[in-house]
Each structure stands twice: as C-alpha cells, then as structure tokens.
C-alpha positions in Angstrom: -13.1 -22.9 -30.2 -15.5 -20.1 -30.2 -18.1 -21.8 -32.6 -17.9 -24.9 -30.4 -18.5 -22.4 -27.5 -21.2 -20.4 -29.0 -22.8 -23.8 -30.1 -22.5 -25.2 -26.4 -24.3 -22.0 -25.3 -26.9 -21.9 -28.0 -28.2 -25.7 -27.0 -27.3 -26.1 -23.5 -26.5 -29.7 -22.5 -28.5 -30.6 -19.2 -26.5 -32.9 -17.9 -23.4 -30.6 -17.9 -25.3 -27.8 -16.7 -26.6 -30.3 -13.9 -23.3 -31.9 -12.9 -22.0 -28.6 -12.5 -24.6 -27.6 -9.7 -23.3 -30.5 -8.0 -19.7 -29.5 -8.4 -20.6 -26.2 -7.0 -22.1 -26.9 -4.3 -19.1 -29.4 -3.4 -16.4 -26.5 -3.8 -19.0 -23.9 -2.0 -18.8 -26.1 1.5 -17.4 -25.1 3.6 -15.7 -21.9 1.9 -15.8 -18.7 4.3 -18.7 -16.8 3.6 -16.3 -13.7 3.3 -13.8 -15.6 1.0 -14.1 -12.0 -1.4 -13.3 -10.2 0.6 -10.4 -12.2 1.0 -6.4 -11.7 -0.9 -6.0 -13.3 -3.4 -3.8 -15.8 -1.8 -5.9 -17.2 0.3 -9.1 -17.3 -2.4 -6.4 -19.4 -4.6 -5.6 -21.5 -1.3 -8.9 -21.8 -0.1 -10.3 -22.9 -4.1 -7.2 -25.5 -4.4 -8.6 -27.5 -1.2 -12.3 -27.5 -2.6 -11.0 -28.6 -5.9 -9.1 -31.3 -5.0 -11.5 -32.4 -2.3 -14.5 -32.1 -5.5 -12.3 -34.0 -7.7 -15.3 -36.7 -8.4 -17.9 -34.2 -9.3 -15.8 -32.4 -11.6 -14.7 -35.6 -13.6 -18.6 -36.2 -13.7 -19.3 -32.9 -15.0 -16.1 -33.4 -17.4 -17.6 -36.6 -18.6 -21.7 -35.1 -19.0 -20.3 -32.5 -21.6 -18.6 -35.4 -23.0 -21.8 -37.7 -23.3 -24.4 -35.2 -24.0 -22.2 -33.2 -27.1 -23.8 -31.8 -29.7 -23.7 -33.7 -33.2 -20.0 -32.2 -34.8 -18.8 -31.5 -31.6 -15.7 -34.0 -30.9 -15.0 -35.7 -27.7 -11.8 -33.3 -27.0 -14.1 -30.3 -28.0 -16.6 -31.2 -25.6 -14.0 -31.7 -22.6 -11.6 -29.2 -23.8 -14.5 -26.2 -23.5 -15.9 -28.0 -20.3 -12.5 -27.7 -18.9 -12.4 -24.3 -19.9 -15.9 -23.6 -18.0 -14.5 -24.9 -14.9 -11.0 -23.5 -14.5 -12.9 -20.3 -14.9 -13.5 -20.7 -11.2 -10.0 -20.6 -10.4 -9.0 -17.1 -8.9 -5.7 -17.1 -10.7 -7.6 -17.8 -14.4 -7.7 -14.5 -14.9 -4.0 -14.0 -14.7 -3.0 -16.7 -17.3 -2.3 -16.2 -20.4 -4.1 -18.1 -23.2 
C-alpha cells in the first residue's frame, strides 16, 4: 500500500486531484467558519452532514482515481488509496485504528 501511495504521489493523477476540489468545496458549504474551534463532536456531526450531502462528488472523485491509474496500479488499489485520501477528512480518522 505504500508503493501504490508513494507512486500516486510521485505522478499525480489530474483528474483525482480535480474531482477532489469539487468535493471540497461541496463539504466546505456551508460549514461554520469556526468549525476548529469547535468539539470534536460537533466537527464529526457537522463533517457527517457535508458528506452525505457531497455523496456525488466523492463517488466522482472515487471513480477519477479509478480511470486515470497509473499502469500496475489495480482498480481496488486505485479506489482503496482514494478512499483512504478522503476519509482522511473525517475528524474521527485519526482515532481508528488501521
């Protein structure tokens, strides 16, 4: 997993990189401009409601990784590390264990 990630860095795939603008500016409306300043609870509560409400753009960014993979990379490498990208967002990802 961490060749595939060092690869995906290494040779950035556009289209990921711009489906994920999109998806960030869909979960940044409309979030509190003070959100970290907020508890965790309510940065959890408040990213839950953007993410189901961006569903669409992250499925699109899910599928760019997907479509624009580097030769060797499979299709559940590509949207297992895109995956991992975005649940980095999460405010609990921190606290799971991988």
């Amino acid at each position: 997993m961490l060749l595939t990630l060092a690869a995906f860095a290494a040779t950035p795939n556009l289209a990921f990189s711009a489906a994920m603008n999109q998806y960030l500016a869909c979960m940044s409306a409309g979030v509190p401009a003070d959100i970290a300043a907020r508890d965790l609870a309510t940065r959890s509560q408040v990213y839950r409601a953007a993410a189901a409400r961006c569903r669409g753009e992250r499925e699109a960014a899910i599928a760019a990784a997907v479509q624009g993979r580097q030769p060797g990379t499979s299709e559940a490498q590509a949207r297992s590390l895109a995956i991992d990208i975005i649940d980095t967002l999460d405010p609990l990802s921190s606290m799971r264990k991988h």
